[in-house]
MIROLUM-775681 format. One line per 10 residues: for each residue y, z, x of C-alpha. Coordinates in steps of 0.02 Angstrom, whole numbers. Each point is the difference from the previous one (the first is absolute). Layout:
N
Y Z X | ... .
REM end
This chain:
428
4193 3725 6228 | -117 42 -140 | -135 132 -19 | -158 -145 39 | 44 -3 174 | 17 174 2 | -185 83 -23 | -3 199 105 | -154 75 -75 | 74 175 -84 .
-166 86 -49 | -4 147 -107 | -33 174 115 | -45 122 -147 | -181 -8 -26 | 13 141 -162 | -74 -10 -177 | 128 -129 -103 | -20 148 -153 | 49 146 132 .
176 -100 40 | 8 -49 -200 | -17 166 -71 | 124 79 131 | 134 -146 -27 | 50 60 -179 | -85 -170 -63 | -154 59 -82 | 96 132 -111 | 102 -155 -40 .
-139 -102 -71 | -88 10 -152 | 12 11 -179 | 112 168 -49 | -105 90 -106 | -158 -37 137 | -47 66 200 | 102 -93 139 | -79 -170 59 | -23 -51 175 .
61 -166 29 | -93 -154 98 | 10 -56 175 | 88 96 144 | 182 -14 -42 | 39 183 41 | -95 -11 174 | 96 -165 45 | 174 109 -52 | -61 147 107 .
-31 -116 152 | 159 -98 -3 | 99 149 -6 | -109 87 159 | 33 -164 87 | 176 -4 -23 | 7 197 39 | -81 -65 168 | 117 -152 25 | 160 106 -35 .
-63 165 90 | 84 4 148 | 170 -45 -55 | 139 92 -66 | -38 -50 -189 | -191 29 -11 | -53 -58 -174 | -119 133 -85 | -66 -29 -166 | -149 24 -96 .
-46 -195 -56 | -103 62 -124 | 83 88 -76 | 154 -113 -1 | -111 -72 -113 | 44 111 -158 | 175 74 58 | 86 -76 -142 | -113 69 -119 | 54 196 70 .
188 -37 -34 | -18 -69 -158 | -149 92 -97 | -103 -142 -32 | -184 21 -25 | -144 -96 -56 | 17 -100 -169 | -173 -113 9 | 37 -170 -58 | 186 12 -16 .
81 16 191 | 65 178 65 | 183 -49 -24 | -34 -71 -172 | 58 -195 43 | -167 -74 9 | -160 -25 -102 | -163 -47 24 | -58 -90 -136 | -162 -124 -71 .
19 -167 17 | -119 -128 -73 | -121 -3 145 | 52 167 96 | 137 92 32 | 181 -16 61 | 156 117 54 | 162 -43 -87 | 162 69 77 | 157 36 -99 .
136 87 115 | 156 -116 -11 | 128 0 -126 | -47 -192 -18 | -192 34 -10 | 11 25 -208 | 59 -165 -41 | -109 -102 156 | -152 89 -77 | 61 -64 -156 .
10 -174 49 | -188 14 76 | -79 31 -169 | 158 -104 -74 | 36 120 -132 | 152 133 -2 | -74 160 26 | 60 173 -69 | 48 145 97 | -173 61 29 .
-56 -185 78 | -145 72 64 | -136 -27 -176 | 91 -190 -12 | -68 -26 187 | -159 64 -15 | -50 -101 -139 | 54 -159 102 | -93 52 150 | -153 52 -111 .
13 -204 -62 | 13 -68 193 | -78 -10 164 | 74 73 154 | 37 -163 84 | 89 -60 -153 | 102 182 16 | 32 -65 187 | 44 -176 -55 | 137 57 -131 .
50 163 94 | 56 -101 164 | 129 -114 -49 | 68 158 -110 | 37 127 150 | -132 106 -86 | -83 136 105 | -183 -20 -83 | -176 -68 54 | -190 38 -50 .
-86 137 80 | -122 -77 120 | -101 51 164 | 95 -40 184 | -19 -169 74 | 44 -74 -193 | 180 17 7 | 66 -66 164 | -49 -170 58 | -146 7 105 .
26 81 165 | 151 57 -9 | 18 185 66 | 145 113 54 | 68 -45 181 | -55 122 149 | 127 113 93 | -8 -40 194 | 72 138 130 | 148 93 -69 .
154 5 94 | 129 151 -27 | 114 -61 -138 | 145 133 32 | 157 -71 -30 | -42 -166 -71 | 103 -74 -123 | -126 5 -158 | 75 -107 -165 | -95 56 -153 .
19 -121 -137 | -138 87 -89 | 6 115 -169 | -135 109 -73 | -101 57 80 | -133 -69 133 | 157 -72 102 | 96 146 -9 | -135 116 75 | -19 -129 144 .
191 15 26 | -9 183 9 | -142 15 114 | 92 -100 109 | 152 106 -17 | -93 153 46 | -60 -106 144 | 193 -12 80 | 31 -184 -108 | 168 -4 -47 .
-26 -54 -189 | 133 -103 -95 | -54 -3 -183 | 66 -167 -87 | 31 -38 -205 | 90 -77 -86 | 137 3 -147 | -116 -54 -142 | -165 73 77 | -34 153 74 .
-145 84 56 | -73 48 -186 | -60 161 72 | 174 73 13 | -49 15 -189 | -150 98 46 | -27 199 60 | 158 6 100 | -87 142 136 | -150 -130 31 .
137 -150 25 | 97 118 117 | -140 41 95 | -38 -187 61 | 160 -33 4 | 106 138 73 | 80 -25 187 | 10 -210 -56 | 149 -66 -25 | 39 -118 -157 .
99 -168 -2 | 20 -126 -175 | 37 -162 36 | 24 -139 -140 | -99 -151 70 | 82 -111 -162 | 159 -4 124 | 27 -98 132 | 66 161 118 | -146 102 -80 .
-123 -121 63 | 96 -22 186 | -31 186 0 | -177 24 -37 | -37 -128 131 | 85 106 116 | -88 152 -36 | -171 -102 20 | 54 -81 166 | 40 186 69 .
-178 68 -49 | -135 42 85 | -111 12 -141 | 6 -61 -189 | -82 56 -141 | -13 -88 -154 | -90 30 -171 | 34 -171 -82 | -58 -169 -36 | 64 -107 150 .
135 -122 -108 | 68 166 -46 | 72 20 174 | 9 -193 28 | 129 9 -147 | 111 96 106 | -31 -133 150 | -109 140 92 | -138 -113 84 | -142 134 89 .
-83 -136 102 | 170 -41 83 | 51 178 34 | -175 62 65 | -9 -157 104 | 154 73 73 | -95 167 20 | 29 91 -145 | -171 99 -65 | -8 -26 -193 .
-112 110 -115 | -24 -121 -154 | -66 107 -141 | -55 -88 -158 | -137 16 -147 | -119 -148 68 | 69 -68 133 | 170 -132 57 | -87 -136 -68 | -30 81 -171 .
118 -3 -139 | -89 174 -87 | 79 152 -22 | -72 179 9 | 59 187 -3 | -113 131 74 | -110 53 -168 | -44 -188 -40 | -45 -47 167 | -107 149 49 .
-97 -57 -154 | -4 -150 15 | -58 -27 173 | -148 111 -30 | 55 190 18 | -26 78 -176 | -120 139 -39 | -132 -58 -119 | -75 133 -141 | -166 12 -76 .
12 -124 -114 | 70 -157 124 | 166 18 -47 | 139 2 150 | 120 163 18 | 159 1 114 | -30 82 175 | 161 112 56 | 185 -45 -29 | 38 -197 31 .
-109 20 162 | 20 -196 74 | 191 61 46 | -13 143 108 | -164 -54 85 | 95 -175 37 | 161 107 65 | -107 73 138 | -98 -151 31 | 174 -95 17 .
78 138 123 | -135 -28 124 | 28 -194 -19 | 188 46 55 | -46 103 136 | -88 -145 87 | 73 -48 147 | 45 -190 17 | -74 -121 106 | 99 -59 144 .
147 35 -110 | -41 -110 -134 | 26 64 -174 | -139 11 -121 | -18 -26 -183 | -134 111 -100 | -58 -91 -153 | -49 207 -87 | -62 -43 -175 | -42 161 -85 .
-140 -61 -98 | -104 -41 154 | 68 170 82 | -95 96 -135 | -157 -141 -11 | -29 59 191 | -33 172 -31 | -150 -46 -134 | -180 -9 -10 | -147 -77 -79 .
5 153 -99 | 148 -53 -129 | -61 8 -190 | -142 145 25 | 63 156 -99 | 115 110 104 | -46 156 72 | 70 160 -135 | 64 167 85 | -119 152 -65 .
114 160 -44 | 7 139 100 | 119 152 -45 | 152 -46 -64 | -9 -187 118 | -116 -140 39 | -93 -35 150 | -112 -162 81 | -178 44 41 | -5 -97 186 .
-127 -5 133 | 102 130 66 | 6 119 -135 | 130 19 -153 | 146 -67 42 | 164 65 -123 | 102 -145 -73 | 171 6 44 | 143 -18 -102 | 140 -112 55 .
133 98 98 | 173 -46 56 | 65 22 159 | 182 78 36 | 143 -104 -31 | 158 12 105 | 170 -95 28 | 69 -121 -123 | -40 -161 -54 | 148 -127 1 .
81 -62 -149 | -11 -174 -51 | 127 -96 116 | 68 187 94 | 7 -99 171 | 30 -186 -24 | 162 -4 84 | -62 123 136 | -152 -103 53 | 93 -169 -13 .
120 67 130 | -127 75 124 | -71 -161 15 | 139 -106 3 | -10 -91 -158 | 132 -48 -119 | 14 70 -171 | -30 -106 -134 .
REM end
């Protein structure tokens, strides 16, 4: 069953000034140039975090695993383990730009080992170890779409800077939860890596989910390579099984693991999975709920990371002089996490499965306004912080702040054997 029959009005319950919940999610103190005052970002994005994470407090509340976050403030947790802070044009974690192009502007990703020599191929020139000047010069020669034309076919995680409603096709928007059901002891598969899955995953862990966390040989999650106290905190309590899908036995087993879930979550392209002979419309036909998470949607060959995608769909600060500035720490992934764990919470209809369609470009398009491309708001000093002047008086602007870790995250492949037994499925 997909998400168009499946239309349970979720309205938003926290009628509060959108700068009050920016300045106390960390965000604002992420955004800006480094050497200028904090920026507030546009839209509501902060707001919409803070309500999703009230409503799941409510759906969870009377169980044994109530889930109790701060939403907004999920929003620039990352940020608190690692130290990042705001950098202007240039992303908080340092892998993506914003940069001129001939008619506007455009965000440029380069996090994969790979990304050097596909951006080198897009301006078809081999580019040095500092790539970034041979890029700009390209862009400053081309037009946005013609970035998008070349960029797609490459895998490259890039597109122009433009306001929502540009970006996706026209009327696409992010599915709508419908009544949550408890989802304590359901079987969750996570094929997901980064980050936006992975927060989803461990939402639903502290839920009561039992979470199997799925690589394999020649990719794991890339964040394992990140701050190793932020990757244990969404992933400690999961357990971790590698399978190689280019085996026959490898593939017989991740098909097993699928057919035992409950719930699926997936950050990839779908002929990723179809490679492996994983087909989502037959297993949520046979009940299965399956959270597709992708950069613009299953019927869109684009890529995106968090940084390029925020920007791209519309959420950048913009400065004095019209020029766009990053807003928070890759802020498309943890807002699409949330949004994606109260898609998985949704109980089924009649037992059917579901399939949510979750691109996280028109995740962060819904939380914007007609106000994209005014300047942003600037924090005024005060003391040795910042504050917001609001309706409501100065408000102080947060900085980003972790919460506790504890347990142990698995490592990669710790409880392949262990899971394949408990459910009864061969070893490869």
């Amino acid at each position: 069953m997909s998400t168009d029959q499946f239309a349970v009005a979720a309205e938003p319950g926290h009628p509060v000034d959108p700068v009050i919940d920016w300045a106390g999610s960390g965000i604002v103190a992420l955004t800006g140039e480094s050497s200028g005052p904090p920026l507030v970002p546009p839209g509501r994005a902060a707001t919409v975090a803070q309500d999703i994470s009230a409503r799941l407090a409510v759906a969870t509340g009377k169980s044994q695993n109530p889930v109790r976050v701060d939403g907004a403030r999920l929003l620039s947790e990352r940020a608190a383990f690692t130290g990042h802070r705001r950098r202007g044009r240039v992303s908080a974690g340092g892998r993506c730009r914003l940069l001129p192009t001939a008619d506007g502007w455009a965000a440029v990703s380069c996090a994969r080992p790979d990304d050097p020599a596909l951006l080198g191929a897009l301006v078809g020139a081999e580019l040095p170890e500092d790539s970034w000047p041979g890029i700009a010069a390209w862009l400053a020669e081309h037009t946005g779409d013609e970035l998008t034309e070349r960029a797609t076919p490459l895998g490259i995680a890039a597109g122009p800077v433009r306001a929502p409603g540009t970006v996706s096709p026209a009327g696409v928007s992010p599915p709508r939860p419908g009544p949550p059901r408890s989802v304590a002891g359901l079987l969750v598969v996570d094929f997901s890596a980064l980050w936006a899955g992975p927060l989803c995953a461990h939402l639903l862990g502290l839920a009561g989910a039992r979470v199997v966390k799925v690589e394999t040989p020649s990719r794991p999650d890339g964040a394992r390579r990140g701050n190793p106290e932020f990757y244990r905190l969404l992933h400690a309590g999961h357990r971790s099984v590698v399978l190689d899908p280019g085996t026959a036995g490898g593939r017989r087993a991740l098909a097993g693991l699928v057919e035992a879930a409950d719930i699926v979550i997936e950050a990839s392209r779908p002929r990723a999975l179809a490679r492996f002979g994983l087909d989502a419309e037959a297993y949520v036909d046979s009940g299965t709920v399956w959270v597709s998470i992708t950069a613009h949607g299953r019927a869109s060959d684009r890529i995106g990371f968090g940084d390029d995608l925020a920007a791209t769909s519309g959420l950048v600060a913009w400065d004095a002089g019209g020029g766009p500035l990053f807003c928070g720490d890759a802020l498309a992934d943890p807002l699409t996490g949330l949004v994606a764990a109260e898609l998985a919470m949704t109980a089924p209809i009649g037992g059917a499965g579901m399939l949510f369609d979750l691109p996280m470009s028109a995740v962060v398009g819904s939380t914007l306004d007609g106000n994209v491309g005014s300047p942003s708001s600037p924090a005024r000093r005060e003391g040795s912080g910042w504050v917001m002047d609001t309706a409501a008086g100065p408000v102080p602007v947060a900085l980003p702040r972790r919460r506790p870790v504890t347990g142990r995250a698995p490592a990669s492949g710790q409880h392949t054997g262990e899971v394949l037994s408990e459910l009864g499925i061969p070893a490869p």
